[in-house]
C-alpha positions as protocol buffer text, in pm:
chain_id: "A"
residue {
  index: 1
  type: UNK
  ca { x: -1673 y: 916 z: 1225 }
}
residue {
  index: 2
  type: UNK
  ca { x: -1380 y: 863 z: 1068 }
}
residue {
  index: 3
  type: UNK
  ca { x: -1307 y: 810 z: 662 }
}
residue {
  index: 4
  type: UNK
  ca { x: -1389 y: 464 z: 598 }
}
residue {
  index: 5
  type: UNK
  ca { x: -1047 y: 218 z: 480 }
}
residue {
  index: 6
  type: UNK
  ca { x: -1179 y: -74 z: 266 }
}
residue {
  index: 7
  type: UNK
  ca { x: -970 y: -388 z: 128 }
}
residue {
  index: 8
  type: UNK
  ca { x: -1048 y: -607 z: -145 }
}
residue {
  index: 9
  type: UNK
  ca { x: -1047 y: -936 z: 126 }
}
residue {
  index: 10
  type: UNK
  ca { x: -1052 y: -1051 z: 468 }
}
residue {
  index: 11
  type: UNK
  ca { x: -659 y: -1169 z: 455 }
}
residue {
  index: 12
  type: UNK
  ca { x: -590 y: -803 z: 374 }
}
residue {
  index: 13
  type: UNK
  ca { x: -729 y: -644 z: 736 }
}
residue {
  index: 14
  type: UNK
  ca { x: -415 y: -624 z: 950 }
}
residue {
  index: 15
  type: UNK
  ca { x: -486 y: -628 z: 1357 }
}
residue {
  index: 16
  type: UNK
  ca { x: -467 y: -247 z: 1426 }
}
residue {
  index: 17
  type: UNK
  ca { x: -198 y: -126 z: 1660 }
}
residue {
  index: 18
  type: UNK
  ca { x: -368 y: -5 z: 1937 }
}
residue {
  index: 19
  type: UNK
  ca { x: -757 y: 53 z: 2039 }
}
residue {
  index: 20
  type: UNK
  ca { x: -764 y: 380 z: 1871 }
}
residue {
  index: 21
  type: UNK
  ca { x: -680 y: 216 z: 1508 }
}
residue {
  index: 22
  type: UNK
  ca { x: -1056 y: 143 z: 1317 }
}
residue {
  index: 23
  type: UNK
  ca { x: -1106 y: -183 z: 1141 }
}
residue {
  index: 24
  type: UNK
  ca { x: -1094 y: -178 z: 795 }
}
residue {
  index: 25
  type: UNK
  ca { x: -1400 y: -296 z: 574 }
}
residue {
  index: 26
  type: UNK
  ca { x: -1464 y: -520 z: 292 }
}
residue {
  index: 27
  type: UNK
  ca { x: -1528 y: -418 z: -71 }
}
residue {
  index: 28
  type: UNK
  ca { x: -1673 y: -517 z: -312 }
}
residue {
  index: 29
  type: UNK
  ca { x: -1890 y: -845 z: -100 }
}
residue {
  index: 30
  type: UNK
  ca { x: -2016 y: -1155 z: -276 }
}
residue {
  index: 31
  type: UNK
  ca { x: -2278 y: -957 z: -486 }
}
residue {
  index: 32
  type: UNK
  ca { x: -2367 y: -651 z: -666 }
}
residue {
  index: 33
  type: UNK
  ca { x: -2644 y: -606 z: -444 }
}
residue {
  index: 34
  type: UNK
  ca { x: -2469 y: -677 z: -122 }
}
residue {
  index: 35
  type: UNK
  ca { x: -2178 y: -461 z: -223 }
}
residue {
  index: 36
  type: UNK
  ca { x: -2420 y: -194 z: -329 }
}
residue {
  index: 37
  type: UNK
  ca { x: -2572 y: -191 z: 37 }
}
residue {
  index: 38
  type: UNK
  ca { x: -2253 y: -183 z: 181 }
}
residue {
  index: 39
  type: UNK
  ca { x: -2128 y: 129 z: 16 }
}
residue {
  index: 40
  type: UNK
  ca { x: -2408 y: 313 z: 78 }
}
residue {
  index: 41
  type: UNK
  ca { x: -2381 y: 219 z: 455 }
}
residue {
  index: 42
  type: UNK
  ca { x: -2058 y: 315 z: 491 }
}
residue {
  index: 43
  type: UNK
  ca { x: -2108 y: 655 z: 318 }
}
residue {
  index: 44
  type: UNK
  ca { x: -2412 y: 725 z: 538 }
}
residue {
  index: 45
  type: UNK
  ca { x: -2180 y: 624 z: 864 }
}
residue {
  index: 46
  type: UNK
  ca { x: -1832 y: 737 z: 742 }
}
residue {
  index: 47
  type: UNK
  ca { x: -1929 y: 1015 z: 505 }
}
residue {
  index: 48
  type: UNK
  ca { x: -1623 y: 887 z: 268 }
}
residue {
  index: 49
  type: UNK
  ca { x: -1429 y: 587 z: 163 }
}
residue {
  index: 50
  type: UNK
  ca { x: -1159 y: 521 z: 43 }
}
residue {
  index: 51
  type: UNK
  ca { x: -1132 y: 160 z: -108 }
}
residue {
  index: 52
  type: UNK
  ca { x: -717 y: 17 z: -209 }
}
residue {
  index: 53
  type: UNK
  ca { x: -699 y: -295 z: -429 }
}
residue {
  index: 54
  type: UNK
  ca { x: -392 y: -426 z: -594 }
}
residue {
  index: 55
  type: UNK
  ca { x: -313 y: -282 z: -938 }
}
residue {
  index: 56
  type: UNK
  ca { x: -295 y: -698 z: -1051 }
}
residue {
  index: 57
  type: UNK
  ca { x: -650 y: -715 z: -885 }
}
residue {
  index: 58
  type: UNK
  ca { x: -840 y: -943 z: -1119 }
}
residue {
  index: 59
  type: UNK
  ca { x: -1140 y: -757 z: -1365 }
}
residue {
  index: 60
  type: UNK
  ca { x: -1420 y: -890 z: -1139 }
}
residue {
  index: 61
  type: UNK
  ca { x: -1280 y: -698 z: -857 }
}
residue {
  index: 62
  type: UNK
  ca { x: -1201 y: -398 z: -997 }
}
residue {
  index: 63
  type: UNK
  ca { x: -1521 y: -365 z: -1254 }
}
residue {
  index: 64
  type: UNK
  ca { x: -1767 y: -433 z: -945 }
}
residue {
  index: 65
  type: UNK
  ca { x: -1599 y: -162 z: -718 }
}
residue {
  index: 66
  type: UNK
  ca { x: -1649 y: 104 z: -1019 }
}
residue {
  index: 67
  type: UNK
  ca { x: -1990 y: -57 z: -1069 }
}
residue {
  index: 68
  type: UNK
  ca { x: -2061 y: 2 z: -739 }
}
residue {
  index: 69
  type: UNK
  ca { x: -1928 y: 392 z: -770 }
}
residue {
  index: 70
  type: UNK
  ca { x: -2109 y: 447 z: -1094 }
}
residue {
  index: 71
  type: UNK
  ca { x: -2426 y: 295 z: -981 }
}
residue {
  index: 72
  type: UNK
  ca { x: -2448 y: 486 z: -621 }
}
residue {
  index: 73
  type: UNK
  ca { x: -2328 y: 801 z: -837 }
}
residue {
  index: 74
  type: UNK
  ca { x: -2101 y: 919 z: -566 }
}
residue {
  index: 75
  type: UNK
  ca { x: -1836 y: 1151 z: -553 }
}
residue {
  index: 76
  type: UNK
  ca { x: -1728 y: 1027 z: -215 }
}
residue {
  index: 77
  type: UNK
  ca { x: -1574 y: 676 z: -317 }
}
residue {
  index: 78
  type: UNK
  ca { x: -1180 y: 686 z: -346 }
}
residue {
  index: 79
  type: UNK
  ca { x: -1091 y: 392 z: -593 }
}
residue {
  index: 80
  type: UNK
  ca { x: -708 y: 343 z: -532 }
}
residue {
  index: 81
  type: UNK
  ca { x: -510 y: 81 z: -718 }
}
residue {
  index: 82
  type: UNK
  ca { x: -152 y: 43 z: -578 }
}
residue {
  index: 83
  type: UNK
  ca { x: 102 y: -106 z: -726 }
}
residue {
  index: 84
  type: UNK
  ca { x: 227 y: -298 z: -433 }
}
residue {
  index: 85
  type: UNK
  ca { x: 228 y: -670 z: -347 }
}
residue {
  index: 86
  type: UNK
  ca { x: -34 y: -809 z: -138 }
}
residue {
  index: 87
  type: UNK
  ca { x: 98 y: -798 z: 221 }
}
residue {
  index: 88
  type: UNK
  ca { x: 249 y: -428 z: 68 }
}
residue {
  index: 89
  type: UNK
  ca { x: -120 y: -304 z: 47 }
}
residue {
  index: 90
  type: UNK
  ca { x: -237 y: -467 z: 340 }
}
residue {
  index: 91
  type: UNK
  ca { x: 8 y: -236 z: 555 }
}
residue {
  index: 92
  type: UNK
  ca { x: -52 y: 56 z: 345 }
}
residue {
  index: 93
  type: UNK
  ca { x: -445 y: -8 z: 450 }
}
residue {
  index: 94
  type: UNK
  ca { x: -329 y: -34 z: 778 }
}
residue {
  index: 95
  type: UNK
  ca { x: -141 y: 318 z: 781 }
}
residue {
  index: 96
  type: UNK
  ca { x: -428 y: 484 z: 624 }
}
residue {
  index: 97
  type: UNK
  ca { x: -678 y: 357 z: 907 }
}
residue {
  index: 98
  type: UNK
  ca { x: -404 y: 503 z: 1133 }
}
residue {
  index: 99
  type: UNK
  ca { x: -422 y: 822 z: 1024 }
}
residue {
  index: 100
  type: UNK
  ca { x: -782 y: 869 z: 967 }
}
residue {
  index: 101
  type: UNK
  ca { x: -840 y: 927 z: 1335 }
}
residue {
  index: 102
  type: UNK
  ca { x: -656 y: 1231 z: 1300 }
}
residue {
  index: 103
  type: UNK
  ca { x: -756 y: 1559 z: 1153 }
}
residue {
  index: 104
  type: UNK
  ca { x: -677 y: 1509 z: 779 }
}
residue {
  index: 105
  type: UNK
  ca { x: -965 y: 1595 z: 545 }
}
residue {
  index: 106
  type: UNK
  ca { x: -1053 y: 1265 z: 325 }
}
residue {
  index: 107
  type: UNK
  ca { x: -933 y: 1416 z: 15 }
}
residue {
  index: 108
  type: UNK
  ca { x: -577 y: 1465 z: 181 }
}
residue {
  index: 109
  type: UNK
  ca { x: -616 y: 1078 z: 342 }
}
residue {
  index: 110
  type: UNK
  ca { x: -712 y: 957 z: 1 }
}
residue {
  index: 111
  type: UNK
  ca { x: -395 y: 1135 z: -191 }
}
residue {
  index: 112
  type: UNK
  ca { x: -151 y: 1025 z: 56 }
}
residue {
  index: 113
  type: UNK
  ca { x: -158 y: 677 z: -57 }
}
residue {
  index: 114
  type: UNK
  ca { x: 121 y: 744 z: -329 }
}
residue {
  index: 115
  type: UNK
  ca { x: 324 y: 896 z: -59 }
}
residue {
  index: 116
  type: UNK
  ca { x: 321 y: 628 z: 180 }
}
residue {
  index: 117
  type: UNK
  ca { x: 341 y: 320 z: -36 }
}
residue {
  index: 118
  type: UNK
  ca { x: 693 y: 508 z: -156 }
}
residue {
  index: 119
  type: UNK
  ca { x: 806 y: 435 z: 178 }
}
residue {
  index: 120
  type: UNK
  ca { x: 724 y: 61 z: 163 }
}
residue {
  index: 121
  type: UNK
  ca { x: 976 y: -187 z: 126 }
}
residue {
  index: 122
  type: UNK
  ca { x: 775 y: -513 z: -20 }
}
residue {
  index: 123
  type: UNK
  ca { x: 949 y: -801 z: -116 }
}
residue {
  index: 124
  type: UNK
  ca { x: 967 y: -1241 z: -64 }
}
residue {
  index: 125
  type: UNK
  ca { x: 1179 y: -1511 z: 27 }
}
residue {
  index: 126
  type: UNK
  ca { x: 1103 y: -1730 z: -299 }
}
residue {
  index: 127
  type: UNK
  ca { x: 1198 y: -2096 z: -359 }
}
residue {
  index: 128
  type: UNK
  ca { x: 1174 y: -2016 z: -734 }
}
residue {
  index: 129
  type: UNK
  ca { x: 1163 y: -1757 z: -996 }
}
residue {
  index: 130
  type: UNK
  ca { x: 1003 y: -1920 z: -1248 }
}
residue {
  index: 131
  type: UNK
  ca { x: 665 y: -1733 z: -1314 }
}
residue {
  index: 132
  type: UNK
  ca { x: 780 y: -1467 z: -1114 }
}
residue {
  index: 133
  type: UNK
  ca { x: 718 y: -1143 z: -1388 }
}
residue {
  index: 134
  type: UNK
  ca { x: 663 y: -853 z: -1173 }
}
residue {
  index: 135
  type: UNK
  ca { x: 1043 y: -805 z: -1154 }
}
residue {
  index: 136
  type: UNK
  ca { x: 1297 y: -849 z: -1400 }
}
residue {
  index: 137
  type: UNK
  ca { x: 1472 y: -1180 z: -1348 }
}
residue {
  index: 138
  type: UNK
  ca { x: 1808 y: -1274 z: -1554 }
}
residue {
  index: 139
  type: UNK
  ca { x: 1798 y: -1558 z: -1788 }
}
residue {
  index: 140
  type: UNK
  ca { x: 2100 y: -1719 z: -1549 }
}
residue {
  index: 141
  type: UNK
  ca { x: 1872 y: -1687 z: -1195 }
}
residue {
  index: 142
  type: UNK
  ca { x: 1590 y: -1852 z: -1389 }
}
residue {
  index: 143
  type: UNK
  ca { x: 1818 y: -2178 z: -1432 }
}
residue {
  index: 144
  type: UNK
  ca { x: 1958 y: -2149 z: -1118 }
}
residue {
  index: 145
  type: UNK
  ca { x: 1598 y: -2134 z: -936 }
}
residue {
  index: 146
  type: UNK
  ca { x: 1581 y: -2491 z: -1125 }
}
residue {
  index: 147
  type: UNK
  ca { x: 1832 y: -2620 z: -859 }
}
residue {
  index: 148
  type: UNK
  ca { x: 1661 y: -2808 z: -571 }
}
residue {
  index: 149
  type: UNK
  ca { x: 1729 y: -2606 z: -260 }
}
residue {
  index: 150
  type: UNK
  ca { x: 1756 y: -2287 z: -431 }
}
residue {
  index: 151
  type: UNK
  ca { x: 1601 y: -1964 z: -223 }
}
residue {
  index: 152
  type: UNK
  ca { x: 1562 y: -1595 z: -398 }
}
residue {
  index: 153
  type: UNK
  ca { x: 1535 y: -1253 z: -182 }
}
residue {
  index: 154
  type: UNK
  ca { x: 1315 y: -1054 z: -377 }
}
residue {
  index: 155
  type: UNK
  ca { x: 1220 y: -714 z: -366 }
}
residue {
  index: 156
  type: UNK
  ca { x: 960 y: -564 z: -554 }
}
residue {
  index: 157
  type: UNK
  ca { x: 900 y: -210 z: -458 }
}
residue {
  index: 158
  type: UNK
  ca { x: 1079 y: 45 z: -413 }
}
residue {
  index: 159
  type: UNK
  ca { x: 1282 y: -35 z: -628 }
}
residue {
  index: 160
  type: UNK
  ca { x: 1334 y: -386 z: -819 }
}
residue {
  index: 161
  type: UNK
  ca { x: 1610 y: -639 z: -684 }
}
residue {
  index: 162
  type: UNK
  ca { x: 1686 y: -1004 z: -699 }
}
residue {
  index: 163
  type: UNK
  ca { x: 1893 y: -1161 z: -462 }
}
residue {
  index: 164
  type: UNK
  ca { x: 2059 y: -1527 z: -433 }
}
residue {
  index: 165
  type: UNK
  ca { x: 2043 y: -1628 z: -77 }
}
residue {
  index: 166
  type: UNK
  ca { x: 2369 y: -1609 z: 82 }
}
residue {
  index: 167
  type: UNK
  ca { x: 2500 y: -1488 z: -201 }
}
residue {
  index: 168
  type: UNK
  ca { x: 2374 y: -1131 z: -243 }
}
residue {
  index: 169
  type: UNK
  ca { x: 2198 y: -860 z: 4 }
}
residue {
  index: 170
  type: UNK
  ca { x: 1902 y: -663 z: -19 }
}
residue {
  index: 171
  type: UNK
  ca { x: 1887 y: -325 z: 26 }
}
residue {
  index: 172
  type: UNK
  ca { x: 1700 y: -160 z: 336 }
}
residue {
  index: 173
  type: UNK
  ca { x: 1510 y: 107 z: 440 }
}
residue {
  index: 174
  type: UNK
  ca { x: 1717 y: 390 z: 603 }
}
residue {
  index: 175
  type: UNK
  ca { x: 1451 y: 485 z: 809 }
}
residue {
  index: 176
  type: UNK
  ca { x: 1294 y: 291 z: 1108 }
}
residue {
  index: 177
  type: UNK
  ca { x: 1037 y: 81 z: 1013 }
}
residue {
  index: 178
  type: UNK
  ca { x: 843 y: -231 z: 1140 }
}
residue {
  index: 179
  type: UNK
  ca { x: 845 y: -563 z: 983 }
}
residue {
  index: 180
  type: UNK
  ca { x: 551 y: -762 z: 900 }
}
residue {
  index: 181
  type: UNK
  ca { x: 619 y: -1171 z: 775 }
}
residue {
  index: 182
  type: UNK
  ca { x: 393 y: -1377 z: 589 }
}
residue {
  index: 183
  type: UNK
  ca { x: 531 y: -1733 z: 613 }
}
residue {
  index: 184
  type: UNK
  ca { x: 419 y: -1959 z: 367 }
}
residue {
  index: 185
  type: UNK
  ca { x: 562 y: -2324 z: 236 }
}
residue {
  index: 186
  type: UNK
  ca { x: 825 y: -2410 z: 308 }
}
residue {
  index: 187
  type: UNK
  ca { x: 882 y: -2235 z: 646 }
}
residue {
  index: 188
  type: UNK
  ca { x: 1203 y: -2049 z: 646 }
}
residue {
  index: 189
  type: UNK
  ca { x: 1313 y: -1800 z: 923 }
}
residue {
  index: 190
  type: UNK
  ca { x: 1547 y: -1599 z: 668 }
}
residue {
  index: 191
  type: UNK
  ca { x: 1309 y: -1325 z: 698 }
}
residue {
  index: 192
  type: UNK
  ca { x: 1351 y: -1289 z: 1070 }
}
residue {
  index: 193
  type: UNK
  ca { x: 1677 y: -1414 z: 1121 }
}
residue {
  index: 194
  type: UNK
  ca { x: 1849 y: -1273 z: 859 }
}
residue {
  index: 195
  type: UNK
  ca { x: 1680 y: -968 z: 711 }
}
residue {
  index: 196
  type: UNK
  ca { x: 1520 y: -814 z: 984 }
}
residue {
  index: 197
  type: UNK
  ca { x: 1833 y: -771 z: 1197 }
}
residue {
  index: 198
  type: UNK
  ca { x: 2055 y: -664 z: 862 }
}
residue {
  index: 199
  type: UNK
  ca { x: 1723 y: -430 z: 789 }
}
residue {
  index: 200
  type: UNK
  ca { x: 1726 y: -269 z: 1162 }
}
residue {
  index: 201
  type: UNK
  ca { x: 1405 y: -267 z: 1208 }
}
residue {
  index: 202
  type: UNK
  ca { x: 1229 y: -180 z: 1501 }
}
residue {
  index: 203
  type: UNK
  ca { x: 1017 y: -470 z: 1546 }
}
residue {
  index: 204
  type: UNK
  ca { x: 877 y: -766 z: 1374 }
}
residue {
  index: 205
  type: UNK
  ca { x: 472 y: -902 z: 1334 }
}
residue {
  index: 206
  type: UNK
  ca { x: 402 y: -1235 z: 1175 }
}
residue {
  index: 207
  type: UNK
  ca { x: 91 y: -1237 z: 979 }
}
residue {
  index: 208
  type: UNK
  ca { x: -146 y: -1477 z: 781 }
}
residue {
  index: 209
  type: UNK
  ca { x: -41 y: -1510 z: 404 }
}
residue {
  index: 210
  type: UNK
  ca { x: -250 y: -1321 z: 139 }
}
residue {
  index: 211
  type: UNK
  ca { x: -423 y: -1557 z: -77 }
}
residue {
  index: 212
  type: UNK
  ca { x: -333 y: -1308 z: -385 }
}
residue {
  index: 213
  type: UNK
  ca { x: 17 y: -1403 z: -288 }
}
residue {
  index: 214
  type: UNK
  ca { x: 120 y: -1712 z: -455 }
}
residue {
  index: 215
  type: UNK
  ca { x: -60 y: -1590 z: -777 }
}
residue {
  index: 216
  type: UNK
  ca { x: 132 y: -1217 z: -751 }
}
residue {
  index: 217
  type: UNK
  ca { x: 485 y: -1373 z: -677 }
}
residue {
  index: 218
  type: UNK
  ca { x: 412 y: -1692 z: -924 }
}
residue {
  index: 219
  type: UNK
  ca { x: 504 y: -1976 z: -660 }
}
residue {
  index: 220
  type: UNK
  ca { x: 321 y: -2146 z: -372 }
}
residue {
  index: 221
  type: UNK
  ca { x: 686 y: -2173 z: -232 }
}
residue {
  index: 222
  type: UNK
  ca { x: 734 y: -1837 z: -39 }
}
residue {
  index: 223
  type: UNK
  ca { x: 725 y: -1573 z: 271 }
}
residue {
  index: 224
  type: UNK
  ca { x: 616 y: -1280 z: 230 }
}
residue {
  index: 225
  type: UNK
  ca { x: 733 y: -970 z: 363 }
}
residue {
  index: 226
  type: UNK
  ca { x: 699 y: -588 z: 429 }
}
residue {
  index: 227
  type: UNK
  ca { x: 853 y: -302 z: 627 }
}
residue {
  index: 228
  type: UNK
  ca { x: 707 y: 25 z: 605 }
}
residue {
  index: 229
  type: UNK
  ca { x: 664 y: 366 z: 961 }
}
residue {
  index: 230
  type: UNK
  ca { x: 464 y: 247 z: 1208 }
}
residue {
  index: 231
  type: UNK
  ca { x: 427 y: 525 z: 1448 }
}
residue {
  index: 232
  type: UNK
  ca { x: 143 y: 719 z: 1399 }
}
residue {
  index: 233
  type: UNK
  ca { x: 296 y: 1038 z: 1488 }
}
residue {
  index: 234
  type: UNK
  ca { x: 611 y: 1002 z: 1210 }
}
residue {
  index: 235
  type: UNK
  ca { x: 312 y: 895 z: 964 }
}
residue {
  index: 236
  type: UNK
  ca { x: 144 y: 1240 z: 1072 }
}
residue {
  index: 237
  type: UNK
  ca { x: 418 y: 1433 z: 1044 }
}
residue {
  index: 238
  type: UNK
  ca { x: 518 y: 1263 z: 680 }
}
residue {
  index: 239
  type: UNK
  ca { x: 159 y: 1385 z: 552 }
}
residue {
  index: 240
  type: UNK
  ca { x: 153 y: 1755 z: 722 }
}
residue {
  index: 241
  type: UNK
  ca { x: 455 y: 1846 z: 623 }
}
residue {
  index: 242
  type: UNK
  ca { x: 350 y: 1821 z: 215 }
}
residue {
  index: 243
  type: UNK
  ca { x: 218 y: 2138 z: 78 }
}
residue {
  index: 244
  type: UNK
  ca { x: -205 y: 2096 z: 20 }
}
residue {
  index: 245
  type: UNK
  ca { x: -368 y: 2220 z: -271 }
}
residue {
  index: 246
  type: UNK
  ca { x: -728 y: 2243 z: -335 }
}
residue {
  index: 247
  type: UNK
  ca { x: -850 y: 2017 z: -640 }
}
residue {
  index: 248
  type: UNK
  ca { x: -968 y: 2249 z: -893 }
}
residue {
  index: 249
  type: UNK
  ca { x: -1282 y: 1950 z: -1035 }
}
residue {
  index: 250
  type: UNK
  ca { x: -1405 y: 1851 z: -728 }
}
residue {
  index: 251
  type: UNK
  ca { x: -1263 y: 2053 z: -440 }
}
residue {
  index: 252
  type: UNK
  ca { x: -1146 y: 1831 z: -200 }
}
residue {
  index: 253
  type: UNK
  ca { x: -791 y: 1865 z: -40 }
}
residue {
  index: 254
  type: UNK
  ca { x: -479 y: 1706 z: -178 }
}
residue {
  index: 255
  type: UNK
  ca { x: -114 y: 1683 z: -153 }
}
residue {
  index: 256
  type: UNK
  ca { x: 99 y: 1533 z: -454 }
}
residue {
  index: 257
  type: UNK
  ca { x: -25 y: 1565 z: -826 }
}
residue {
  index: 258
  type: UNK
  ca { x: -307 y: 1413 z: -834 }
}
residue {
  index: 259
  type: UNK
  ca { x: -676 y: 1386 z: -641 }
}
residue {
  index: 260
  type: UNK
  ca { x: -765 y: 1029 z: -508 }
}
residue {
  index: 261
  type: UNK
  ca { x: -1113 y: 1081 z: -495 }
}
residue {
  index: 262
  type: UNK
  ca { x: -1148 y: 1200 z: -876 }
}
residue {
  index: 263
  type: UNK
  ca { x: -855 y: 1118 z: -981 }
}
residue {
  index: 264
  type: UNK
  ca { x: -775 y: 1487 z: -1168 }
}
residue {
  index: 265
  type: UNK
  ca { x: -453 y: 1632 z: -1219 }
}
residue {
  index: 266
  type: UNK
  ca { x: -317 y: 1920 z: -1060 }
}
residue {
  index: 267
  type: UNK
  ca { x: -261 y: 2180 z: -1313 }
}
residue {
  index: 268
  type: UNK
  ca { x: 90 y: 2287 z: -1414 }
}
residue {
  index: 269
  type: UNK
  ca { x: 230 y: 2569 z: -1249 }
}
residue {
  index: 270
  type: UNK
  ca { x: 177 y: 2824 z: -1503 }
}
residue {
  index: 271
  type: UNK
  ca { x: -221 y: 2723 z: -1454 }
}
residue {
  index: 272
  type: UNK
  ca { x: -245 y: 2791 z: -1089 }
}
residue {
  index: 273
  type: UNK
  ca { x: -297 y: 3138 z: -921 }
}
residue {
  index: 274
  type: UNK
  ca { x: 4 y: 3340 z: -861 }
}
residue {
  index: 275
  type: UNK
  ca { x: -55 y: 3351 z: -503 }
}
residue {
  index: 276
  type: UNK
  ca { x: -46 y: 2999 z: -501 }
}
residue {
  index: 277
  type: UNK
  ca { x: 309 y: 2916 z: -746 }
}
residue {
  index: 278
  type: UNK
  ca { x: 453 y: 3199 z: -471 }
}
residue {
  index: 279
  type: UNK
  ca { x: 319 y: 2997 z: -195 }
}
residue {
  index: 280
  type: UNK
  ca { x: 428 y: 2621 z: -305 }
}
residue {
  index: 281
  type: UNK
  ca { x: 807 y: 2785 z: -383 }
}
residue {
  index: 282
  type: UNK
  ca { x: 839 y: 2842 z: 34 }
}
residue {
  index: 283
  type: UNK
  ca { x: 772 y: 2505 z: 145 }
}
residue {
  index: 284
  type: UNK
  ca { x: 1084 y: 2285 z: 177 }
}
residue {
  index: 285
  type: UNK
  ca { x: 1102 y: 1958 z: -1 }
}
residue {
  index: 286
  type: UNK
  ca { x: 933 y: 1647 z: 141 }
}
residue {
  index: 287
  type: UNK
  ca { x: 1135 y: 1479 z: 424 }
}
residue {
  index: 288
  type: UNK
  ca { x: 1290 y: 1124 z: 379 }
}
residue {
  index: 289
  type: UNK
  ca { x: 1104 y: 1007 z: 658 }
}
residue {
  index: 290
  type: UNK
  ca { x: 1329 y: 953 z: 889 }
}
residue {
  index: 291
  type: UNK
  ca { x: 1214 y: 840 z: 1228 }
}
């Protein structure tokens, strides 16, 4: 079976592409106790899991989910918090359950959540910017978001940009992607009208709204949005083409710096086996993920 992909909530689960693409599960449930049996099923079924919740996640959330870890004293729960709006990790979940059907070990699934969520372009269509403080907003758009009428572009991750509709442009990916839309109030087709064809993307998905949403981006006023690969195969050939090491606490696989099952650092170069420094200086630098 493949490594299990669980979500914090229901509005997180993204239909899956195609029949091969596995559901993703929820975690942590109502309970301790409920949660507890969950885990435990899924390890028994899945053999791992890897569970993503949104850095901003509230305590309850993210206290149960190590509860739940601590309590079932396993080594095979992945306890990823990405920095990513909502819809952002929703896709991300969905990419991961993509790529668990193929033949990457968990410990390589788990780390390359920091690689794909850099390829994520997150962002909303805001009607104000208010109590918006995940990006840094000007003293001047705050007054202008005051004006009835007044719309905002917003992008969050990669990198940090506000936009006055009409006024200024956001930039894109330059890499094919996929767009998914989260409409909320009031309905606006900006996203799909406007950004998607200045964006190129390849195709466009309209999805439920996250209920973390209006609390991330600080307005009920708002459509969500996120672009990120699609295609299985480009996703596959992102991941292979990073150098794996093995993690020198627990063992698992990895690529990047870091182990997302125990979250240990990879040793500095002058700590790792000269066989290995000579063998990480031949592999070429990680693609831009072009499609």
């Amino acid at each position: 079976m493949p490594t299990a992909i669980a979500v914090t909530s229901p509005d997180l689960v993204l239909p899956p592409h195609d029949r091969q693409t596995p559901p993703a599960v929820v975690q942590p449930l109502d309970s301790l106790e409920s949660s507890l049996t969950g885990m435990h099923a899924l390890i028994e079924q899945h053999g791992y899991v890897i569970a993503l919740y949104p850095a901003s996640a509230e305590n309850a959330v993210t206290r149960r989910l190590h509860t739940v870890r601590s309590v079932l004293e396993s080594d095979r729960i992945a306890l990823l918090g990405i920095d990513l709006p909502p819809l952002g990790v929703a896709l991300l979940a969905q990419q991961l359950r993509q790529l668990s059907v193929c033949d990457f070990s968990p410990g390589v699934l788990a780390s390359s959540a920091r690689l794909l969520a850099h390829y994520i372009y997150a962002g909303a269509l805001l009607g104000s910017v208010a109590k918006l403080d995940r990006v840094p907003v000007t003293l001047k758009s705050h007054a202008k978001s005051w004006v009835p009428g007044a719309q905002f572009a917003v992008l969050s991750h990669p990198r940090p940009q506000l936009a006055r509709i009409g006024q200024d442009e956001l930039p894109g990916p330059e890499f094919g992607t996929r767009l998914l839309v989260a409409a909320g109030q009031p309905p606006s087709d900006w996203v799909t009208a406007t950004l998607a064809p200045a964006w190129r993307v390849k195709g466009v998905a309209t999805v439920p709204l996250p209920q973390e949403s209006a609390r991330w981006w600080g307005t009920t006023k708002l459509a969500e949005f996120a672009a990120g690969l699609y295609d299985v195969s480009v996703l596959y050939q992102l991941v292979s083409s990073v150098r794996r090491e093995e993690c020198h606490w627990c063992g698992l696989e990895l690529i990047g710096d870091r182990c997302g099952f125990c979250a240990a650092p990879l040793p500095p170069p002058s700590e790792l086996p000269a066989a290995t420094v000579r063998a990480a200086s031949s592999v070429r630098a990680l693609p831009r993920g072009d499609t």
